[in-house]
Structure formats: C-alpha cells, structure tokens
N, C-alpha and C positions, 0 to 999 in steps of 0.2 A: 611399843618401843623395844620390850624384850626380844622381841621376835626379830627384828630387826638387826640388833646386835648379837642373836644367835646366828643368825642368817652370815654376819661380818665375822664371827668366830670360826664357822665352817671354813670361807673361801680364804683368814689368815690360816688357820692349817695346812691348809691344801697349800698355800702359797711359801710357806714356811717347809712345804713337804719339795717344792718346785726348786726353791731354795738351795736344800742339801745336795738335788742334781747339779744344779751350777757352779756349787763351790767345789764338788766332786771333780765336773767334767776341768772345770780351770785347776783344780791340785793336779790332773793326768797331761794335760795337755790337748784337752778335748776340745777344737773350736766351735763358739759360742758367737751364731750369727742374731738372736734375739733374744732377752728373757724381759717378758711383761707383767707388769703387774694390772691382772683382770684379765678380762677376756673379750673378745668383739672389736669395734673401729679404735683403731689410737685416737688419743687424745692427743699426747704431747709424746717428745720421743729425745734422747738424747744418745752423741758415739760418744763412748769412751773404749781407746783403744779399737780391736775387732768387736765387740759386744754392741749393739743397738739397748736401749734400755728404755723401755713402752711403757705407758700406763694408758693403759683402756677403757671404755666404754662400763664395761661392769663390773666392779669392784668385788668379785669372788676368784678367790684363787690364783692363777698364773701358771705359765707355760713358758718353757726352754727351747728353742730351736739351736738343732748342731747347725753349724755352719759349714754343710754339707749339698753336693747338688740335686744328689739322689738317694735311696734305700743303697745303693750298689756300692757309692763313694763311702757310705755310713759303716759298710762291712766291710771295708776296709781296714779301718779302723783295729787295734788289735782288740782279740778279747779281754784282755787285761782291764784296758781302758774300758770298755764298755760294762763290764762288770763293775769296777770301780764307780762309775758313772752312775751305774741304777743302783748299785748296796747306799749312796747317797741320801737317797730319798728318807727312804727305812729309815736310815739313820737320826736322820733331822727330825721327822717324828718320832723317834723312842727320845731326844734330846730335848724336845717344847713338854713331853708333858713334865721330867725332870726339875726345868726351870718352872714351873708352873708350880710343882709340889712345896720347891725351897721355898718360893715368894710367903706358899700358902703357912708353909711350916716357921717362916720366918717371924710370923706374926704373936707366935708362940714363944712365951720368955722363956730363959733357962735353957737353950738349944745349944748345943757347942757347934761351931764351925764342921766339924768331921760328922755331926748329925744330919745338921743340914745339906749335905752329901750324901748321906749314906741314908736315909730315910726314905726321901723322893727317888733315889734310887731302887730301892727296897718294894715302895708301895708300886712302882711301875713294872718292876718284874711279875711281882703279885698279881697285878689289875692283868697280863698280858697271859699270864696262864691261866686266868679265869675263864678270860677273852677265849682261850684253846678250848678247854675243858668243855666251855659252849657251844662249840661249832659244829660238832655234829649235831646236837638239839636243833640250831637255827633252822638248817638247810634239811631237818626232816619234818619240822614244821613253819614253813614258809611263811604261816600267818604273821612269827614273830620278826620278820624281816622290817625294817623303815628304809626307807629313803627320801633324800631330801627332806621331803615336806614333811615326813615324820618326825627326822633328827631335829628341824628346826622351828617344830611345832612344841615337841619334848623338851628341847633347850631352850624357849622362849620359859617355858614354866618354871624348868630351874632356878635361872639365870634371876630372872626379876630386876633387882637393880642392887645385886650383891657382887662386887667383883670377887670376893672368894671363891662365891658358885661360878661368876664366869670361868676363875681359871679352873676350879674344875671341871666344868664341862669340857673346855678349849682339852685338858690333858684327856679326859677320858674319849671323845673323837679322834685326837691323836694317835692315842694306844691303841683304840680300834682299827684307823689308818694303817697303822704300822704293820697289825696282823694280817688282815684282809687284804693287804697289798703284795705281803711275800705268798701269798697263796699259788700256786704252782701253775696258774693259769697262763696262756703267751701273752695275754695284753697288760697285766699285770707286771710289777717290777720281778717278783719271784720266778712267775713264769718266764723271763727273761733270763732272769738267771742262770735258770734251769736249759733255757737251751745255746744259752752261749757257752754254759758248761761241755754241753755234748757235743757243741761246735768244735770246742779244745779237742775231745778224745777222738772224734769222730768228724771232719772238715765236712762228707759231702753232706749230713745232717742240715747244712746253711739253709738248702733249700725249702727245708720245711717251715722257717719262719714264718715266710708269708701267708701259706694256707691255715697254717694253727693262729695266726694273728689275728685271719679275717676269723676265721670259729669263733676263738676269744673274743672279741668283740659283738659279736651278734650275741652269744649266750649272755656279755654284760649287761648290752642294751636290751635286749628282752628281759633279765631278768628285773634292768631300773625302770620298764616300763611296771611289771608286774606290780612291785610294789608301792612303786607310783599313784597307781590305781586302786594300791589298798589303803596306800594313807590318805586319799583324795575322800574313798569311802569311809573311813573311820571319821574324819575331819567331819564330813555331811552328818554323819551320825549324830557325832557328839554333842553339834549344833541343835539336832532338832529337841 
C-alpha cells in the first residue's frame, strides 16, 4: 500500500509541477487547447471556456497542450510568453514543497504565523542547495542515480502510513524536480529557457531548437533507461 501511494505522490508532483505551466501559460495569454490529469486514453473530459479538461487512463502526473497547430505557430508566440510559461513549472514545485513544510511545521505548538512562512521556506532553500552541492557527485557516479522504480521503491519505505513522511517525501521529490528541471538541457524547462534567451539576443538561433530537442531527449531516455535497469537490479538483489 505504501508503494502505491508513493507511486500517487510521484505523478501528484509532476501534476502539480504541469500545473504551474497552465496557470503560467493562462496569466500570459498563452492558449491552452488540453490539460489532463494522467496520462494515456481519457476517461471523461469537460470545455470550459477554450481549455478541454481530461482525466485519463493512468493517474501519474499530467500534461499541457498549447493550443497551437504546429512547433512553427508555437514560435510565434513571443519569448516573453514562453518564458513566462516554462519558469511556471519551477515554480509550482519550489511552492508544494513550502506548503508541505508549513502543514508539517504546523503540527508543532508555539509557531508564530511569520514562522510558519519563513521556516518552510528556509528548510526549501536549504534542501535545494544541498540538492546543488550533490550534483556533480551524482552524474560522476551514476550508481547513485534512481528512477522511477527507485524513487518509489525508496518512498514506499518512508512513507509507511505516516502522512508527515508522506509530505515529506512529496517536498523532497519536489525540490529534486525543481533542480533537475532547470538544468540547462533543451528538453528540460531550464534548457528552454536557456534558448529562448538566445532566441531574444540572437533570432536566427530559432533554428537550433529542434536538433538540441531531439539530443535532449535521447540523452534523457537513455539515461531513464540506464537507471531503470539499475533499480530493476537492485530490486532483484535485495529480494534474494
């Protein structure tokens, strides 16, 4: 059962992370042809306004569609907007695990109002520069990388049937989300950033989206096959 609701703490992040795009893209003016909650066949679906609003087939996560016809109508768009649109995301994740920390700190008597503010904000900065300060350890030794099956193999043990630990966990994937997202890669939100910035200085830059997109993507999907198949191994291990 733990595992299970590590597995629903994953995809409310990531859903919560899809989230900050949409409330982003509707503050700019950004139109917003889909946001679902899950992933795969709809279930059920409702309009409101231009927005479709989905809930799907598998309850991890969710996705934004612009309401765009193509990549070409999409860069249209100014950079403002699309900037605006992706620092979103980011955002909503440095903002769940915040609400996470108050709940946790709530629980504790004697807090003042400007505590419980200023605390969870405190331990998130904290947690996010540790987050840093690790990163080049991770990626020069790759052992210590999870995915998936790892985070929610590792979060099934936390969690147990503590909601404390839940929201801890839920903030500390978060926070992780948050880092590893702005990472300067193109499929990532950071790596977006990064070239819509040099789109502003530099227009004919545009073109290099696409090719840095598809790299970015194969280096991701290779590396969540990689570790895929180390937390599948570990898993077997630990079993025997």
């Amino acid at each position: 059962m733990s595992y299970f609701l590590a597995a629903l703490v994953v995809g409310f992040v990531i859903l919560f992370h899809e989230l900050g795009h949409f409330i982003a893209a509707k503050r700019v003016g950004v139109p917003i042809a889909i946001f679902s909650i899950g992933f795969g066949p709809r279930l059920t679906a409702w309009k409101w306004g231009e927005t479709e609003y989905r809930l799907s087939l598998i309850p991890l996560g969710g996705y934004v569609l612009p309401a765009v016809a193509d990549e070409k109508e999409f860069f249209q768009l100014s950079v403002k907007k699309r900037i605006l649109m992706t620092v979103g995301g980011p955002l909503a994740s440095f903002i769940l695990p915040i609400i996470c920390f108050s709940i946790i700190y709530s629980s504790q008597p004697g807090l003042s109002f400007i505590e419980l503010l200023y605390l969870p904000l405190l331990q998130s900065a904290t947690i996010i520069y540790e987050i840093i300060i690790f990163l080049p350890t991770v990626f020069s030794q790759t052992e210590q990388l999870s995915g998936i099956v790892g985070i929610i193999t590792q979060g099934g043990s936390i969690i147990g049937n503590n909601l404390m630990n839940t929201l801890q966990f839920m903030a500390l994937i978060s926070l992780n989300l948050t880092v590893l997202n702005l990472l300067p890669l193109p499929v990532l939100d950071g790596g977006k950033i990064l070239l819509y910035l040099l789109e502003k200085i530099h227009p004919a830059s545009l073109r290099l989206h696409l090719p840095l997109a598809v790299c970015g993507w194969v280096l991701i999907l290779g590396l969540m096959l990689y570790v895929t198949v180390g937390d599948l191994r570990n898993l077997l291990l630990s079993a025997v």
